[in-house]
C-alpha positions in Angstrom: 68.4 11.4 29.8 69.9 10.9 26.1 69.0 7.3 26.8 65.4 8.0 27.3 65.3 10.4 24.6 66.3 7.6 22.0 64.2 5.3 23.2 61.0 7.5 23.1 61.8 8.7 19.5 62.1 4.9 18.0 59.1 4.1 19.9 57.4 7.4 18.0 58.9 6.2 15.0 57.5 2.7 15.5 54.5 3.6 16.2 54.2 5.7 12.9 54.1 3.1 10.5 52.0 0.8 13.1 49.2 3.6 13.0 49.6 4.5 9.0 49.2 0.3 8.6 46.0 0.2 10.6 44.8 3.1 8.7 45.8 1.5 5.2 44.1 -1.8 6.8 40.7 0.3 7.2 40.7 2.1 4.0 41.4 -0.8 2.0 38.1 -3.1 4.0 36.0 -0.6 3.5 37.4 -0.7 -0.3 37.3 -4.4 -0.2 33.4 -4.7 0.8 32.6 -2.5 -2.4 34.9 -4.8 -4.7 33.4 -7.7 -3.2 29.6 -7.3 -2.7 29.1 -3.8 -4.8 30.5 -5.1 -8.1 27.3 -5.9 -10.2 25.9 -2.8 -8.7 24.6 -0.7 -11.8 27.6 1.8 -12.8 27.7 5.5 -12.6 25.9 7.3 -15.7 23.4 4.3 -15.9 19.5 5.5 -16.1 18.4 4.2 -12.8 15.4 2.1 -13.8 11.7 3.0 -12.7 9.6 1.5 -9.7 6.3 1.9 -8.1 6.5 0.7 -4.8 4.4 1.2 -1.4 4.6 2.6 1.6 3.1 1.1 4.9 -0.2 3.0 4.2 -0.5 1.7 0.6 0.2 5.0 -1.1 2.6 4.0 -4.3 5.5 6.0 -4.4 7.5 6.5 -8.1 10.9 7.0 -8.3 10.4 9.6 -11.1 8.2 12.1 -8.3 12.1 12.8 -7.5 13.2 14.2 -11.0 14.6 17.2 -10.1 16.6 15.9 -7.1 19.4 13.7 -6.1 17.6 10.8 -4.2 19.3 8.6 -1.9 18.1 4.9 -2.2 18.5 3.1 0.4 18.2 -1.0 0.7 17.9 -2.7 3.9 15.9 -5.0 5.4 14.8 -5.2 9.6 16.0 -8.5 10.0 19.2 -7.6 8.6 22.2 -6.7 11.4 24.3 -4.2 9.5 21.4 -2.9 8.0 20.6 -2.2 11.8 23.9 -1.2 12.4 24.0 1.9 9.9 20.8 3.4 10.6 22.0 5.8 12.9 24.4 7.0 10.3 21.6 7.0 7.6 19.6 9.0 10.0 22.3 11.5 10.2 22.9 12.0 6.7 19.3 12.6 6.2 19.5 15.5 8.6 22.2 16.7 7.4 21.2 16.8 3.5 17.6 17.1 3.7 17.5 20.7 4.1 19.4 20.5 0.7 17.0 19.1 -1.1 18.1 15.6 -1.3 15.5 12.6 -0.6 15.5 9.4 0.6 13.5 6.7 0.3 14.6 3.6 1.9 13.3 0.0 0.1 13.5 -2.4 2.4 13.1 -6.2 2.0 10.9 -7.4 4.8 8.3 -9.8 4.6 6.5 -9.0 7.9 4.7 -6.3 7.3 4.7 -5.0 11.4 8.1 -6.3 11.8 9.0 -3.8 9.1 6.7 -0.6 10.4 7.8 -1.7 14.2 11.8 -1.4 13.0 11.6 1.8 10.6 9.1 4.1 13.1 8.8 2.8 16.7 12.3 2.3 17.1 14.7 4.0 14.8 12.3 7.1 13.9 13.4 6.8 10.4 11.6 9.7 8.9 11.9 9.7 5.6 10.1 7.4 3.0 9.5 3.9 3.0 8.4 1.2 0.8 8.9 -2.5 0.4 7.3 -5.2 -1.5 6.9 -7.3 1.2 8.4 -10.3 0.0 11.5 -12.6 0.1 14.7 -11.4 -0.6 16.2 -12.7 -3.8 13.5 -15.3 -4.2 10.0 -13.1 -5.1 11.2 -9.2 -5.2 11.8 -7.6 -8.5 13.8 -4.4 -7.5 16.9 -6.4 -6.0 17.3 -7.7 -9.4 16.5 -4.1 -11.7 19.3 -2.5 -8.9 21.7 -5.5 -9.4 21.6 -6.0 -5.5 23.7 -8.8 -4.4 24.1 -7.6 -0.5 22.2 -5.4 2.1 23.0 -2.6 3.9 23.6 -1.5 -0.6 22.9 2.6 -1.3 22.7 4.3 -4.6 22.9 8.0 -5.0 20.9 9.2 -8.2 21.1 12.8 -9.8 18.3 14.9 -10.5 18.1 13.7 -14.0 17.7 10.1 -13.0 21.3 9.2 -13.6 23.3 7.0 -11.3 26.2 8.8 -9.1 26.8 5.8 -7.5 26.1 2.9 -5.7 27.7 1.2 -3.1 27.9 -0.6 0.1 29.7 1.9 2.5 27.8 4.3 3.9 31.0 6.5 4.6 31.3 6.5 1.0 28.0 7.5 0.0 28.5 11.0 2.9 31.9 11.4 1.5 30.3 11.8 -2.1 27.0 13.8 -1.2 29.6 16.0 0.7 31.6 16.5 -2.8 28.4 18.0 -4.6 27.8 21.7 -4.5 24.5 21.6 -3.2 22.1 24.1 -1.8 19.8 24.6 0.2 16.1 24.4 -1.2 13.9 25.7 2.0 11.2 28.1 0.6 12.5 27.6 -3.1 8.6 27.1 -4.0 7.0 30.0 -6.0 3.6 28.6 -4.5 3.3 26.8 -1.2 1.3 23.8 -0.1 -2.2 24.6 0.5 -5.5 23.0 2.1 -8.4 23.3 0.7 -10.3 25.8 3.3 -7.3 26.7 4.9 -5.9 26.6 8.5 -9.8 26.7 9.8 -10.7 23.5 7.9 -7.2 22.1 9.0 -8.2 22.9 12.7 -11.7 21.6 12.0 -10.5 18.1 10.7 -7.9 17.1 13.5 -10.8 18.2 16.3 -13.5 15.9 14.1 -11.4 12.6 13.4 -9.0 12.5 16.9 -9.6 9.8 19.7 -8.7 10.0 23.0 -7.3 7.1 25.0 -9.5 6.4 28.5 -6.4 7.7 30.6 -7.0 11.1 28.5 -10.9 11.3 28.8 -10.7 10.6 32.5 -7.3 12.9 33.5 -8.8 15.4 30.9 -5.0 15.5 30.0 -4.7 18.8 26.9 -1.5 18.6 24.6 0.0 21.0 21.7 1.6 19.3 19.0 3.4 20.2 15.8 3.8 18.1 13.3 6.1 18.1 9.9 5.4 16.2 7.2 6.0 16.4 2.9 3.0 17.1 0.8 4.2 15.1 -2.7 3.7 16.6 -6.4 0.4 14.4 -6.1 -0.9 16.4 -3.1 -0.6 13.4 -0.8 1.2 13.2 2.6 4.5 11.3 3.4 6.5 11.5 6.3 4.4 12.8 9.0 6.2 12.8 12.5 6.2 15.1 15.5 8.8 17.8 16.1 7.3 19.6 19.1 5.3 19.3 22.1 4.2 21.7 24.6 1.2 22.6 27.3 0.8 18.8 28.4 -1.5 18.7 31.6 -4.0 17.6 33.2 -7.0 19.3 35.0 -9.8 16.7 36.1 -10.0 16.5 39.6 -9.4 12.5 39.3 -5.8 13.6 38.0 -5.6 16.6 40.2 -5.8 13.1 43.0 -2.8 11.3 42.0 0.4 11.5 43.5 3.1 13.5 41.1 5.0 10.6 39.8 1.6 8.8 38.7 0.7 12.2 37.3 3.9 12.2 35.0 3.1 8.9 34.0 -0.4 9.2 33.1 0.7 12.3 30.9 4.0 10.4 29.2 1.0 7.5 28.3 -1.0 10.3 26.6 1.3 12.2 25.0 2.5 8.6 23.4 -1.3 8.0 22.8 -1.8 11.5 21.2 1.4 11.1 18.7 0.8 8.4 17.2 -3.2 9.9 16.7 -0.7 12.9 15.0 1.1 11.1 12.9 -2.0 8.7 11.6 -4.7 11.8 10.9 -1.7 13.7 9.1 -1.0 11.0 6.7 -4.5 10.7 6.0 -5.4 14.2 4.9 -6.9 14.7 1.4 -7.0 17.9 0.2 -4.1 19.3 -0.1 -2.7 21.2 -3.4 1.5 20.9 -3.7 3.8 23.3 -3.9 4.6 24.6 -7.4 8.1 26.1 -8.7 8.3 27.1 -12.7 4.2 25.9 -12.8 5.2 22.6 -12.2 4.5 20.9 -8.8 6.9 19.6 -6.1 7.4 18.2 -3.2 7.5 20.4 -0.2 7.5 20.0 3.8 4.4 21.4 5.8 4.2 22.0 9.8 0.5 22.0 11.1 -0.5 22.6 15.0 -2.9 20.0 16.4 -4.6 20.4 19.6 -5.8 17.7 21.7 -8.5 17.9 23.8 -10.9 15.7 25.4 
């Protein structure tokens, strides 16, 4: 028994050192990747340079519509595997901060405009802003070389007076430093909300006007509720869109009211897809709204509006 005893301790005690090693080993890669590809990166207290650039819908977005805020900057490119790789944790930072006020806008280096839109919405849902020049990497772009970006997945963190926190090319680094910062949250910190010109009715009035309807929709008569959340920016225009909620999908034609019930669910998953992405489009095209305004100056705030489709 005394026998066995020994021998488990100096294994404990082997294993110790082992495990502290492989610990040392990952703290000093991820400290590594910064000393190798973050090191012309522009340095903490530097004025983090201006840029206009656009979003998929051509609206120019500034980096000074963010005074005020700390503002994540995030570059990456589609074609890029661990830019890929990190958007899951770049999603969940932006959850987790962006009831605190902190924004995002993600600058991507694609040069396929599609490719770009396909990557960022279709299949990674990242809500937040997005712009890109739309040219190569390196060769043609002009904000890889006023951010002194060498690599991509690279991230800069800039305070609300347009300073640089920091920039770097760990993720883990950049949640380990937004985690550091007393921040709070800023929900309903607006001494004027949004508003649309006429008000809900003319809201109601303008999704009914401009939606389609897909043929599946017309024919199955298929009715869906949706809310949708999107910002309205200092300039009264709409980033952001997407759709947090849907309820009271069905259909009532008597052609639907025919099919069996697993054709039924898939006529209504079709429509419901159909009917999102008609959300999304007619919410980032609404003009008339007036921004939020703290101090009588305006800023950017987040809006939910119903839409109800009905053929």
């Amino acid at each position: 028994m005394k026998k066995i005893f020994l021998t488990a301790a100096c294994a404990f005690f082997m294993a110790v050192p082992a495990a502290l090693a492989q610990t040392n080993d990952t703290i000093q890669a991820a400290i590594d990747l910064d000393a190798k590809y973050a090191t012309n990166m522009l340095k903490p207290g530097t004025k983090a340079p201006e840029f206009t650039l656009r979003t998929y819908d051509g609206r120019d977005i500034k980096l000074s519509q963010y005074r005020g805020s700390y503002v994540v900057l995030d570059f990456w490119a589609s074609w890029c595997p661990d830019c890929r790789r990190d958007i899951p944790a770049m999603k969940a930072l932006y959850e987790q901060f962006r009831d605190y006020g902190v924004q995002f806008v993600s600058i991507s280096f694609d040069t396929d405009r599609e490719a770009w839109a396909k990557t960022y919405w279709n299949r990674y849902q990242m809500n937040w802003t997005q712009v890109s020049e739309l040219k190569k990497f390196r060769k043609n772009t002009f904000i890889d070389k006023l951010y002194k970006i060498d690599w991509i997945p690279s991230m800069y963190l800039i305070d609300p007076n347009g300073k640089v926190v920091m920039g770097t090319v760990e993720i883990n680094k950049l949640k380990a430093k937004l985690e550091s910062i007393d921040l709070q949250p800023k929900v309903s910190k607006a001494d004027v909300l949004p508003t649309f010109e006429g008000g809900q009715e003319a809201i109601a009035n303008y999704f009914a006007r401009n939606q389609h309807h897909s043929i599946q929709a017309i024919r199955s008569k298929v009715h869906a509720e949706m809310t949708v959340l999107f910002n309205v920016e200092m300039d009264g225009s709409v980033t952001g869109a997407r759709v947090v909620d849907v309820k009271n999908v069905q259909g009532t034609s008597k052609h639907f009211m025919k099919m069996d019930a697993a054709k039924q669910k898939r006529v209504l998953a079709n429509c419901v897809e159909f009917y999102k992405e008609q959300a999304v489009r007619l919410t980032n095209r609404m003009v008339g709204w007036k921004p939020a305004m703290q101090n009588d100056r305006p800023i950017q705030a987040r809006v939910t509006v119903p839409i109800i489709f009905q053929p």
